[in-house]
N, C-alpha and C positions, 0 to 999 in steps of 0.2 A: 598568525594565520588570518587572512581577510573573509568574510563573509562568504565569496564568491570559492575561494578555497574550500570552505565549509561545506559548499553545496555540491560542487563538484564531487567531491568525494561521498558525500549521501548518496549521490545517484550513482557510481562505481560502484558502493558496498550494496545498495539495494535495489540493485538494477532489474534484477528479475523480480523481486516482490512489485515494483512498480509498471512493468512491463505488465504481468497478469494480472494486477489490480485494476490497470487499465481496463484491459480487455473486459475483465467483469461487468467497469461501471458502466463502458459504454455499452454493454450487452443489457443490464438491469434499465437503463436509461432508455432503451427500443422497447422494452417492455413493459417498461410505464409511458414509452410515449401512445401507446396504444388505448392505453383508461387506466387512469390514475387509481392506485389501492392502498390502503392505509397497510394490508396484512401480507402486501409483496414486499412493500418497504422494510418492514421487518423482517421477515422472511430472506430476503438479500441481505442484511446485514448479518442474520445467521450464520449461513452459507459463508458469508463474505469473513466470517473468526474464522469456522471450518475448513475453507481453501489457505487463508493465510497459515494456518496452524500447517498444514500438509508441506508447502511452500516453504514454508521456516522446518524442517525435517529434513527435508529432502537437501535446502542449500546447507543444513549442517552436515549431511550422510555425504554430499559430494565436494565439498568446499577443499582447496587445499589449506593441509592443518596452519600452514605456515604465512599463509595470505594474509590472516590476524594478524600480525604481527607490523606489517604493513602502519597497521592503521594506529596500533599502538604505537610504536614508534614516532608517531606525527602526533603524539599525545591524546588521540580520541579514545574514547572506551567503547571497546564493542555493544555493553549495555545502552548505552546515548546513542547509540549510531541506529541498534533497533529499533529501539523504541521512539525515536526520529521518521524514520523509515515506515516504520504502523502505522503512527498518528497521521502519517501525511499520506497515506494510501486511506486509511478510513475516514479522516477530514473530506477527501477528494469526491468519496463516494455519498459524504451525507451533505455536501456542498449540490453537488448532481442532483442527488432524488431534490433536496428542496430547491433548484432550479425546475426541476420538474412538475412538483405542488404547483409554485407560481403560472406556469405553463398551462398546465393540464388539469389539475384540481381545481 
């Protein structure tokens, strides 16, 4: 399986965490573009477990059970594929704010 392979399929299994993770940063990201705060940044990243957490419930309560399987099959593990998925939705967002420091701070 090629890299591009890889990726591809990240964004199939995590397509909606990354869809609203979006939407968050670039929402957090209008709200420090307005005056930079040390205690929004945090704040947003709070928030930002709390939504994920909600997100990751809801796609396990609607997910088909057999969709998994899928991805097994192609040799990934559901656990690598999450936690792939997190990292690169909250790398995204702490990439953002410190785009933002340099910026606005």
């Amino acid at each position: 399986m090629t890299l591009r392979d890889r990726i591809s399929l990240t964004w199939r299994y995590g397509k909606v965490i990354f869809l609203l993770g979006g939407v968050y940063n670039l929402v957090c990201a209008g709200f420090q573009s307005g005056g930079f705060s040390y205690a929004f940044m945090v704040d947003s990243f709070i928030i930002k477990a709390v939504l994920t957490a909600i997100t990751l419930y809801l796609m396990k309560q609607f997910r088909d059970r057999d969709a998994i399987f899928f991805y097994i099959n192609l040799g990934l593990s559901r656990r690598k594929l999450l936690i792939s998925v997190i990292l690169i939705d909250f790398l995204s967002l702490a990439v953002l704010m410190a785009i933002m420091h340099l910026i606005y701070g």
